[in-house]
Backbone as XML, in Angstrom:
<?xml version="1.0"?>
<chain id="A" units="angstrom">
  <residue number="1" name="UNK">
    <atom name="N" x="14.939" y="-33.124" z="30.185"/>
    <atom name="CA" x="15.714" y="-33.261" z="28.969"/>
    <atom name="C" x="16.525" y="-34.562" z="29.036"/>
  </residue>
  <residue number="2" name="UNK">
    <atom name="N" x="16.423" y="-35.273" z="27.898"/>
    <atom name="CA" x="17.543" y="-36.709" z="27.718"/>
    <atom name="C" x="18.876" y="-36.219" z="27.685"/>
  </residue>
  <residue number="3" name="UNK">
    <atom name="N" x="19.627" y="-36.953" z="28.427"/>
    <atom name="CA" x="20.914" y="-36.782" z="28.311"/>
    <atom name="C" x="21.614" y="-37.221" z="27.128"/>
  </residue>
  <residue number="4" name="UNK">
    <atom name="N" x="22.313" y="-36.269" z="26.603"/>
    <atom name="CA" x="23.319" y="-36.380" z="25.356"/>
    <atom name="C" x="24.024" y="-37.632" z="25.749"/>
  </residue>
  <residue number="5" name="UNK">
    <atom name="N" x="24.680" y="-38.357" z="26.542"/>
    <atom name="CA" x="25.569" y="-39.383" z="26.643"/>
    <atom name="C" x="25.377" y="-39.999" z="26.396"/>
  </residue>
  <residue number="6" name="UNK">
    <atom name="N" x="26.053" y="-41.516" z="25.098"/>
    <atom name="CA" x="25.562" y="-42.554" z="24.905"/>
    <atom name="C" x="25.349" y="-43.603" z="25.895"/>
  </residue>
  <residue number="7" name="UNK">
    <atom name="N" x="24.632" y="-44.810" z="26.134"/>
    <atom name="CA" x="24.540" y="-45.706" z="26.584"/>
    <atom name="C" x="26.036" y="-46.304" z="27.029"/>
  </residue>
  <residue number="8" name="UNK">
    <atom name="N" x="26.660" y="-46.866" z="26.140"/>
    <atom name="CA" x="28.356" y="-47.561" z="25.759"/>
    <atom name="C" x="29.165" y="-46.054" z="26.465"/>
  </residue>
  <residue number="9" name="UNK">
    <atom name="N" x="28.706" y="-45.077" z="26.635"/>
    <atom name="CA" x="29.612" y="-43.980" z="27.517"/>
    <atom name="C" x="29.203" y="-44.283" z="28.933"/>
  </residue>
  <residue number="10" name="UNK">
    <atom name="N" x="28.868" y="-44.587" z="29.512"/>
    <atom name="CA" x="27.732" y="-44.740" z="30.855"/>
    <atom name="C" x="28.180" y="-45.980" z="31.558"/>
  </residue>
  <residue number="11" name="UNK">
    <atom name="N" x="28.932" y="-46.947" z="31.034"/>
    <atom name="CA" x="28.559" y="-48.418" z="31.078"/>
    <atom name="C" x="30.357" y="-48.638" z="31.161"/>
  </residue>
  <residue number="12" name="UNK">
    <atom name="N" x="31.132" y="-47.624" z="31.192"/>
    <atom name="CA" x="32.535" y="-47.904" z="31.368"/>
    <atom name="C" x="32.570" y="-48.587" z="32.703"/>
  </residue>
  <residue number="13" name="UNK">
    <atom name="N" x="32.214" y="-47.429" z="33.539"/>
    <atom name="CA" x="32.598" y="-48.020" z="34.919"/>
    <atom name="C" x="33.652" y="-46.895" z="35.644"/>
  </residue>
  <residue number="14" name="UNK">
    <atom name="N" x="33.762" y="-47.106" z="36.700"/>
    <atom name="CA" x="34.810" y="-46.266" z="36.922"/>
    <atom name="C" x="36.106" y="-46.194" z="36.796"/>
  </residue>
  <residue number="15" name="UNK">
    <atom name="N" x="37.615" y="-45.521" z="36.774"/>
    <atom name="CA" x="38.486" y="-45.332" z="35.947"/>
    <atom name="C" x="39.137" y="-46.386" z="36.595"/>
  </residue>
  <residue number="16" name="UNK">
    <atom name="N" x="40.263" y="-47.152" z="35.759"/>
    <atom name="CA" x="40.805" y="-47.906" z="36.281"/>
    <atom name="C" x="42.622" y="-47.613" z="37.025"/>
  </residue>
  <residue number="17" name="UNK">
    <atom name="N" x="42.810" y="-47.543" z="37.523"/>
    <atom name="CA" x="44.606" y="-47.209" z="38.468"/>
    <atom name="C" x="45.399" y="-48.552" z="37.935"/>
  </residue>
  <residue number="18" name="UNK">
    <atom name="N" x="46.045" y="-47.866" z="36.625"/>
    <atom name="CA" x="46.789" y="-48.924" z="36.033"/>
    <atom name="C" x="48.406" y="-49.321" z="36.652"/>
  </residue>
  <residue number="19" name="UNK">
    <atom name="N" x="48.971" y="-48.742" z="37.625"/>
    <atom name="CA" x="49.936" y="-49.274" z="38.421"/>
    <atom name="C" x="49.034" y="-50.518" z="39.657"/>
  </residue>
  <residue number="20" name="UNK">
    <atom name="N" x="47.861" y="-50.144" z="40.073"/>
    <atom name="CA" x="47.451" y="-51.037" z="40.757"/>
    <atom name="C" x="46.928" y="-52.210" z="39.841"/>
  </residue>
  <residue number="21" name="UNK">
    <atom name="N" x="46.385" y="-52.313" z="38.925"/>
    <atom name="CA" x="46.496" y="-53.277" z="37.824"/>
    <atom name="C" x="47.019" y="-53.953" z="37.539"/>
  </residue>
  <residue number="22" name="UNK">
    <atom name="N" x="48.161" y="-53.777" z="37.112"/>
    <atom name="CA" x="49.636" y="-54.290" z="36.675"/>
    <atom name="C" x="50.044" y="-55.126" z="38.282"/>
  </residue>
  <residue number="23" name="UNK">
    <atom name="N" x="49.786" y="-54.513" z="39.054"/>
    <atom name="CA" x="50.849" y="-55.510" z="40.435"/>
    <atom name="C" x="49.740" y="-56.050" z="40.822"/>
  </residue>
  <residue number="24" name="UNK">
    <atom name="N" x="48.445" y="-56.104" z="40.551"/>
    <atom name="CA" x="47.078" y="-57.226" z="40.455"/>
    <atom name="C" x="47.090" y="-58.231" z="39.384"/>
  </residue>
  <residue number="25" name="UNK">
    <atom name="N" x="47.915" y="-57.823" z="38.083"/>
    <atom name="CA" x="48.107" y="-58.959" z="37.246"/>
    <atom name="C" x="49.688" y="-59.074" z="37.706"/>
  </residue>
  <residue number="26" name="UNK">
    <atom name="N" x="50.445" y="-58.894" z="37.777"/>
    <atom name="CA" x="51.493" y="-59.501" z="38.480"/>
    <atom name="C" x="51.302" y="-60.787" z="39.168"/>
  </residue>
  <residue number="27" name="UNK">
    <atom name="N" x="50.537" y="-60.569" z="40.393"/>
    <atom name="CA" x="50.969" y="-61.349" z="41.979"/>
    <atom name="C" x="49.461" y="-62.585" z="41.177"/>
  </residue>
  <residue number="28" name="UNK">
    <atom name="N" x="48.696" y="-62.455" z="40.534"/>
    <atom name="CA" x="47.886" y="-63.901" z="39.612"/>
    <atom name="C" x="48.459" y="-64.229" z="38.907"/>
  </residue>
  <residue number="29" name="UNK">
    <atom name="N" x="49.505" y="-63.594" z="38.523"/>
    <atom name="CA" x="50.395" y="-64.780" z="37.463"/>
    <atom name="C" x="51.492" y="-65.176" z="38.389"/>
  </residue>
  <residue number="30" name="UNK">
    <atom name="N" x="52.005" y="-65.029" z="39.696"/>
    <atom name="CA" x="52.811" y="-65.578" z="40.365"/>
    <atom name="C" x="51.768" y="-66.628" z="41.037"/>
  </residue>
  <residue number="31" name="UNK">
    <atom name="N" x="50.574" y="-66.414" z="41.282"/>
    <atom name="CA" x="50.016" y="-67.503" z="42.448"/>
    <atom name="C" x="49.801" y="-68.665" z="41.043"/>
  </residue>
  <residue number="32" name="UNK">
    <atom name="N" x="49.078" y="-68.314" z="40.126"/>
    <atom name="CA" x="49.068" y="-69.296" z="39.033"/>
    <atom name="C" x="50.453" y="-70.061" z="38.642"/>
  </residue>
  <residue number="33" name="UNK">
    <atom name="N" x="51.650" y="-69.309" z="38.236"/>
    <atom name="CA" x="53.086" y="-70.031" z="38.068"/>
    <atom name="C" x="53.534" y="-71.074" z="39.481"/>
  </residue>
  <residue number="34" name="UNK">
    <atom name="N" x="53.196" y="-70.346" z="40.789"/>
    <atom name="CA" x="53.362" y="-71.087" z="42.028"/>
    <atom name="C" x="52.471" y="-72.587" z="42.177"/>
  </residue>
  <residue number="35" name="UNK">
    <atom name="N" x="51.352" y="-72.467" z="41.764"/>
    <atom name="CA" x="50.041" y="-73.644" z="41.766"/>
    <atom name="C" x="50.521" y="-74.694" z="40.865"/>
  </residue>
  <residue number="36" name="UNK">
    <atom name="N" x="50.798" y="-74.173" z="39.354"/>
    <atom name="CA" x="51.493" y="-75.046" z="38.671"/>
    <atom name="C" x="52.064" y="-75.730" z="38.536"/>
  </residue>
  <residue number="37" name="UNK">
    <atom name="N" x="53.691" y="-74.828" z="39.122"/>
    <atom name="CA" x="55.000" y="-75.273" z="38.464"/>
    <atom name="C" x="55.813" y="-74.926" z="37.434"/>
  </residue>
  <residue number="38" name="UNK">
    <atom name="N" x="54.935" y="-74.157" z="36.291"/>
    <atom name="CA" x="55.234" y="-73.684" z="35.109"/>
    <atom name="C" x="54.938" y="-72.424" z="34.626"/>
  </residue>
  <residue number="39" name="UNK">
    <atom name="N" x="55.785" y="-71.641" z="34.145"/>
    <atom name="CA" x="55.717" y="-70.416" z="33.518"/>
    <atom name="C" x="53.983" y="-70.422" z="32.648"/>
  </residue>
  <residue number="40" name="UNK">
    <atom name="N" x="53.345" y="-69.304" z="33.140"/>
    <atom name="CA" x="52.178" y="-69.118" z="32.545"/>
    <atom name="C" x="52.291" y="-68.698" z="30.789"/>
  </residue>
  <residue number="41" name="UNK">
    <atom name="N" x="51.827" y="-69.428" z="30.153"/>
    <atom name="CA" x="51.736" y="-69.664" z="28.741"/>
    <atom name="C" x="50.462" y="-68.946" z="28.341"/>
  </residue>
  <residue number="42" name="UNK">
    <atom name="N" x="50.883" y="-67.556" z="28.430"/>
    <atom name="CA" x="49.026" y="-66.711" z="28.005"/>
    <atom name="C" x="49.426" y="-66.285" z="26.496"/>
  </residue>
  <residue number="43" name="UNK">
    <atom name="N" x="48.420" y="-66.734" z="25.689"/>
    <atom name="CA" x="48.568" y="-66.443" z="24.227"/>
    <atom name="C" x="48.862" y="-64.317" z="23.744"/>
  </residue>
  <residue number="44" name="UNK">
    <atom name="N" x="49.761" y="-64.263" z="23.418"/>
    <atom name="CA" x="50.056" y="-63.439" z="22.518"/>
    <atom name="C" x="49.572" y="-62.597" z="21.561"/>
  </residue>
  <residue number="45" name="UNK">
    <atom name="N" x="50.004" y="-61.589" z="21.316"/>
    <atom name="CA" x="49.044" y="-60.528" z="20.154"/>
    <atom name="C" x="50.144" y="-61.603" z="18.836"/>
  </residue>
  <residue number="46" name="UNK">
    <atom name="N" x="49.578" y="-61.755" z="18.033"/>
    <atom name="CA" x="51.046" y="-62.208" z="16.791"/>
    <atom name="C" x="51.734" y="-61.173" z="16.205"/>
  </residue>
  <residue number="47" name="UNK">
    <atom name="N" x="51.060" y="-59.727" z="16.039"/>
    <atom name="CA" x="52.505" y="-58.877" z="15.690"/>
    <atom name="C" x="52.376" y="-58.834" z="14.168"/>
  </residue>
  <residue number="48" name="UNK">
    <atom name="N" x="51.159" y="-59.127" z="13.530"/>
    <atom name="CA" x="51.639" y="-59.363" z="12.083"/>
    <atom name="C" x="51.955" y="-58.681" z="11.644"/>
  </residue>
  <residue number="49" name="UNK">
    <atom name="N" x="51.109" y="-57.448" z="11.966"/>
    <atom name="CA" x="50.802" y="-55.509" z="11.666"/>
    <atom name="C" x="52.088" y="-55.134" z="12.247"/>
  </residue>
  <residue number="50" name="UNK">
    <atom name="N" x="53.059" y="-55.043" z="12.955"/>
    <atom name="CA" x="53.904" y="-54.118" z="13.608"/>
    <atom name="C" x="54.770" y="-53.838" z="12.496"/>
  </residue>
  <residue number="51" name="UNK">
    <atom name="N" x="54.862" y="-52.513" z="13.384"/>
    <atom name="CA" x="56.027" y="-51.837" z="12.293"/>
    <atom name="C" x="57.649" y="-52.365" z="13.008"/>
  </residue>
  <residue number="52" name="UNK">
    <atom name="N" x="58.425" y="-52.045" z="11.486"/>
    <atom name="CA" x="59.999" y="-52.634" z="12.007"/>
    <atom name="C" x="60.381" y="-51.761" z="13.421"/>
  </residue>
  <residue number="53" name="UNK">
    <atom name="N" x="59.899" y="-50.511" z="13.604"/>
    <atom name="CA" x="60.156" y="-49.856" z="14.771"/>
    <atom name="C" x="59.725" y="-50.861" z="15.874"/>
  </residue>
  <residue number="54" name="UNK">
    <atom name="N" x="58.272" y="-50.795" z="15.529"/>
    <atom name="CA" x="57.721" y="-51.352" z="17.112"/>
    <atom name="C" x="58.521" y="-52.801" z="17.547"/>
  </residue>
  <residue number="55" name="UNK">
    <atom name="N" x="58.901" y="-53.562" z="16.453"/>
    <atom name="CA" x="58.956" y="-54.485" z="16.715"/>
    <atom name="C" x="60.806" y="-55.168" z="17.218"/>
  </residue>
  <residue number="56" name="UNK">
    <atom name="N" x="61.496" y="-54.077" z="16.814"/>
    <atom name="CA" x="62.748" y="-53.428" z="17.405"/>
    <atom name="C" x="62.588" y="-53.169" z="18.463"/>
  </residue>
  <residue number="57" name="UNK">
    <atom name="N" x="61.442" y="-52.300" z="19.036"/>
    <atom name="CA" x="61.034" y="-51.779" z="20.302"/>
    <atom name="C" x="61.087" y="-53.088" z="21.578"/>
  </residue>
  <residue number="58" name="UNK">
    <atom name="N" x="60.099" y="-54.080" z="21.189"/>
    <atom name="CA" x="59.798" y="-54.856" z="21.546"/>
    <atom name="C" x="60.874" y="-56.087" z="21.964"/>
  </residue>
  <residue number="59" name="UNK">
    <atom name="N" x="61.547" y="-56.135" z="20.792"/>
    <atom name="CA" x="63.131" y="-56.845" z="20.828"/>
    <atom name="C" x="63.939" y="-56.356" z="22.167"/>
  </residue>
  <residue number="60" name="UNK">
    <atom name="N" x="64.129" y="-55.020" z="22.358"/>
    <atom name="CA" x="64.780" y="-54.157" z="23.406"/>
    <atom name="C" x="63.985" y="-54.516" z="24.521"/>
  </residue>
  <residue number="61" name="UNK">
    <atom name="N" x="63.491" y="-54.426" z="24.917"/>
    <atom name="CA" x="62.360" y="-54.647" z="25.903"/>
    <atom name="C" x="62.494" y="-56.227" z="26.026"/>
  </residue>
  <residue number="62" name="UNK">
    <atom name="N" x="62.407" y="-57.355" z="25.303"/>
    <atom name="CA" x="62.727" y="-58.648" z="25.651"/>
    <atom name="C" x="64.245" y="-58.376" z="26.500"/>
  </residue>
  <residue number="63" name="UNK">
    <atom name="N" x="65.171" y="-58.377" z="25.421"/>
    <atom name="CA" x="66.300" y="-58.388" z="26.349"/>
    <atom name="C" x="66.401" y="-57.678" z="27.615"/>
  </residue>
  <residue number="64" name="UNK">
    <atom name="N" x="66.023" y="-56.619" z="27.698"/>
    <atom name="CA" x="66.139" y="-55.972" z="29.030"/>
    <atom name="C" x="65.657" y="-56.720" z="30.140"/>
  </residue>
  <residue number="65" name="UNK">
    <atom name="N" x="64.459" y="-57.302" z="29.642"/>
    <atom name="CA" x="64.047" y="-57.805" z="30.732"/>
    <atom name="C" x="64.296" y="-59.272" z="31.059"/>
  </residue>
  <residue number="66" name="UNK">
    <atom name="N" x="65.176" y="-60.048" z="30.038"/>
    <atom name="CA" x="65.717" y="-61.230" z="30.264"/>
    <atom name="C" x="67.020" y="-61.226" z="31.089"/>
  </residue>
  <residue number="67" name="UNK">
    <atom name="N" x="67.772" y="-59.770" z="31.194"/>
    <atom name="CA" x="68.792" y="-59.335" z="31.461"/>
    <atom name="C" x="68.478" y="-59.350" z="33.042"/>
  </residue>
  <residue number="68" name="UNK">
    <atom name="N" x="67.081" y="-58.959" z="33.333"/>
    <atom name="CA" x="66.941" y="-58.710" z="34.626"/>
    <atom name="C" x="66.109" y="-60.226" z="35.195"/>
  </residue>
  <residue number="69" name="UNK">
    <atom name="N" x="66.388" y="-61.207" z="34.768"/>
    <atom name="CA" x="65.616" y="-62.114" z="34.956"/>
    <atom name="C" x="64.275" y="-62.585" z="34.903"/>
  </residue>
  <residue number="70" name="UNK">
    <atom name="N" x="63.168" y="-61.536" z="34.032"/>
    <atom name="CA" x="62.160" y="-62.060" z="34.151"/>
    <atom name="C" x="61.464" y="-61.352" z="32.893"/>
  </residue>
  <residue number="71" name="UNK">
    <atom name="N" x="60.257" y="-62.161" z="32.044"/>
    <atom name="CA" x="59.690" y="-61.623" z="31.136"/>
    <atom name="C" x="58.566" y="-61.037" z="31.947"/>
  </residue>
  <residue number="72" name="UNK">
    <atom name="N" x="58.322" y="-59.783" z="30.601"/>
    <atom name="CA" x="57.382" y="-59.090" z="30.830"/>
    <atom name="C" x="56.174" y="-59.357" z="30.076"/>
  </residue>
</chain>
């Protein structure tokens, strides 16, 4: 019997450990900022769509983390 699963279901891969992720994109944007010299300049979602919430949200979250010295 063919398996019910699509192709594009099959082809994920295995799950990804998004705390190990995050401190894997962390420590490449420190060796990249270190190689440089300069704060890594990675283009942005623009936000056109956000709602006044999210984008309040987002405001909070800048400061906090300017507060603590470093963007997120």
């Amino acid at each position: 019997m063919a398996s019910k699963t699509s192709e594009a279901e099959r082809n994920y891969g295995p799950a990804i450990d998004m705390a190990a992720y995050g401190r894997d994109l962390a420590r490449r944007r420190a060796e990249i900022e270190a190689e440089t010299g300069q704060p890594l300049d990675a283009p942005r979602n623009s936000g056109a769509r956000r709602t006044e919430s999210k984008k309040a949200l987002l405001a909070e979250i800048d400061r906090l983390a300017a507060a603590k010295g470093f963007r997120w």
